[in-house]
N, C-alpha and C positions, 0 to 999 in steps of 0.2 A: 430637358432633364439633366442633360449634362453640358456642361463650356467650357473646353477649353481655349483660354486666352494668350500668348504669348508664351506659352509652358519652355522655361529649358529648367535642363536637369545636367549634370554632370558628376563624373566617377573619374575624381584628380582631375588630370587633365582631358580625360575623355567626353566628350561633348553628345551627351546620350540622347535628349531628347531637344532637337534646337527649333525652338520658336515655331511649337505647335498651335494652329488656332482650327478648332472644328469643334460642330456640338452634334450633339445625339439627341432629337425629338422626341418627347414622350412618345410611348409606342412603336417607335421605330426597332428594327433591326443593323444594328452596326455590323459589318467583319470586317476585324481589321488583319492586311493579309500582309508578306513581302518577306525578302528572305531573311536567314538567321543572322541575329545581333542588328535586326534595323531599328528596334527599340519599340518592339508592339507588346511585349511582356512590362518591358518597364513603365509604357504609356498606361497600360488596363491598371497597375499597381498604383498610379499615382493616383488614381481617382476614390480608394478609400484610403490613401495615403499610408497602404504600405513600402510606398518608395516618395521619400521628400522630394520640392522642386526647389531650386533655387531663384525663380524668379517667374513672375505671372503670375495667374488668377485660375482658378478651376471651381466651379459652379457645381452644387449636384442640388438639383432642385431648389433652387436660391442660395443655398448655403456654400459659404466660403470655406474648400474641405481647407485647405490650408493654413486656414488663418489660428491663431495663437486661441489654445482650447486647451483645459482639464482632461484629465485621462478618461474621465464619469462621459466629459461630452464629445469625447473622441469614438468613444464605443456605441454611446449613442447611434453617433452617426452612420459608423460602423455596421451596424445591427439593421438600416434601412436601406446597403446598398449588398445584396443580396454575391456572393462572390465564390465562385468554384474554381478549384487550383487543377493543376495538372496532376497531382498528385494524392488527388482526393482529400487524406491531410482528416481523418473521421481520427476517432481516439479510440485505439485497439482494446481497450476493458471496458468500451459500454459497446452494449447491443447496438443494433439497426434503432431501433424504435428511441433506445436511450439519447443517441446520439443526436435524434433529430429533437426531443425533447429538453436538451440541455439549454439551450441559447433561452426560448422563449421565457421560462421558469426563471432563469438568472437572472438575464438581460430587462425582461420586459415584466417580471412577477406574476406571470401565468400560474394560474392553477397545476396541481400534479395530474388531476385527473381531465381538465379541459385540454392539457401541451399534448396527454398520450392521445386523447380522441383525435386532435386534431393532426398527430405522426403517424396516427394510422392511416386516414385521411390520404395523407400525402404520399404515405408507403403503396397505399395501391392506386395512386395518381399514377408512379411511376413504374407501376407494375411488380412491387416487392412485397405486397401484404402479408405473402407466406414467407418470409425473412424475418420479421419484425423482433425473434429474439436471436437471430443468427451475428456474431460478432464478427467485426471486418474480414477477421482471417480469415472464415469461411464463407465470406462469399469472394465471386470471380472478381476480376478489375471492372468488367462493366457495372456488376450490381455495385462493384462500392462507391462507383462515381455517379451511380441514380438515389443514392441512399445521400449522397454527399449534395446535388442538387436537390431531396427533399430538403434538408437539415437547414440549406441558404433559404428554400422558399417557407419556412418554419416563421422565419421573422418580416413575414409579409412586405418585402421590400416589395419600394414603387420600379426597381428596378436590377437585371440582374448580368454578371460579369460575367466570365466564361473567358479562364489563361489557359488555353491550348489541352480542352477539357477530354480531348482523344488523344492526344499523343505520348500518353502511357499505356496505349491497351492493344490488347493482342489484334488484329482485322476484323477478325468474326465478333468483336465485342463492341466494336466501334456505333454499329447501324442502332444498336438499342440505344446510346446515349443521344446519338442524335435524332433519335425518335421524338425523347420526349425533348428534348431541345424545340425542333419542331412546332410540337403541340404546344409549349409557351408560347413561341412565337403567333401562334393560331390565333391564342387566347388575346392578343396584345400586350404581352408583356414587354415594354422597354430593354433593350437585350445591347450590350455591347460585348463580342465577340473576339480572341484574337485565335484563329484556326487555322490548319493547312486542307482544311476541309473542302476544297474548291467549288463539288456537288454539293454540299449543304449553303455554300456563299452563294449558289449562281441559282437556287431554287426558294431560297428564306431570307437573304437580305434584302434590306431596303435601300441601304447604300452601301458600300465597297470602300473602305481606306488603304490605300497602297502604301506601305513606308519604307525608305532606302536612307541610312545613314542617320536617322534620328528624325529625319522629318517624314511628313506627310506627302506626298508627290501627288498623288492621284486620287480625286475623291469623283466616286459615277456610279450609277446604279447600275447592279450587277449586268443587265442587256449589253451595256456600252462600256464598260469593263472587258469581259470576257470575250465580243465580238470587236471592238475597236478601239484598244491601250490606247490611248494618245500618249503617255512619256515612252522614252525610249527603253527606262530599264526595266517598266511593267511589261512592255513588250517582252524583253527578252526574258524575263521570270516568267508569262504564260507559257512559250514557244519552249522553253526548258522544264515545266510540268508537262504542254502535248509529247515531249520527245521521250519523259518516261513513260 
């Protein structure tokens, strides 16, 4: 579903992402883990190309996001690769319901009255149907980032991102987003991940990505991850989560 080939990316002289190659299997679950500024924000951005690369190939479902494309076929593409920020990022003068209604109607010329059936739908997929005319202010940080995962799965993408989709929210609000995280993953939804969520990595991925310094170090399924790092700095980043 997704390839990356030879991916570097740089910021001036900084050498952000260097000569990544890994792909995400339809179906599968990604998390990509390791610590801050290893370049797992910037890696998940490249892939509906809100962060340019300066050299290699990235695949999303045959399609070259990269390559030289109109703004019409950039959003296109956009619209099929499902994507949740850390910052939820919903638009504070539409409702719950509006917000998830917006993309399909624009994007894809969805009916008025087939987009709301179907935000409803999704609003109590994720357990918000009593929200639906609540505007972002009013609700908590978790509802707005379960309103913000309906609004990505509105445009029925084959597949969906997730940039560190708890780590704006208070503890106690954390377990509902990863809930329905979760129940995707159940479902088979292709999911690529960047979290500090280590129980949600060692109980819902399918693979594990470790990044240190812009590359990929360590790719294992979360059993052989969590019980036996083979690099030395995965090691020491587990051994530094058990000591908190």
């Amino acid at each position: 579903m997704i390839k990356f080939s030879n991916i570097n990316k740089w910021y001036g002289n900084y050498h952000a992402l260097n000569d990544i190659n890994a792909e995400v299997k339809k179906g599968e679950v990604v998390v990509v883990c390791g610590p801050s500024g290893s370049g797992k924000s910037t890696l998940i951005r490249t892939v509906n190309r809100l962060e340019e690369i300066q050299s290699g190939q990235l695949l999303f479902d045959g399609h070259d996001v990269h390559a030289p494309m109109s703004s019409t076929e950039l959003n296109r593409l956009r619209g099929r690769i499902g994507f949740v920020f850390q910052s939820f990022n919903l638009f504070p003068h539409l409702s719950a319901l509006e917000n998830i209604m917006l993309s399909p109607m624009r994007v894809l010329g969805v009916k008025r009255a087939d987009a709301k059936a179907r935000a409803m739908q999704l609003l109590e997929r994720v357990g918000l149907a009593d929200k639906a005319g609540a505007y972002p202010l009013q609700l908590s940080g978790g509802q707005q980032q379960r309103v913000a995962i309906a609004r990505a799965l509105a445009m029925e993408p084959p597949a969906m991102l997730f940039d560190e989709p708890t780590s704006a929210l208070d503890p106690e609000m954390v377990g509902e987003v990863l809930a329905v995280m979760r129940s995707l993953a159940n479902e088979g939804m292709t999911m690529m991940c960047v979290t500090h969520e280590m129980n949600f990595a060692r109980e819902v991925a399918d693979r594990v990505w470790f990044m240190d310094a812009g590359r990929i170090i360590e790719k294992a399924d979360p059993k052989a991850f969590f019980t036996r790092p083979e690099h030395p700095r995965a090691q020491r980043f587990l051994s530094d989560l058990r000591a908190h």
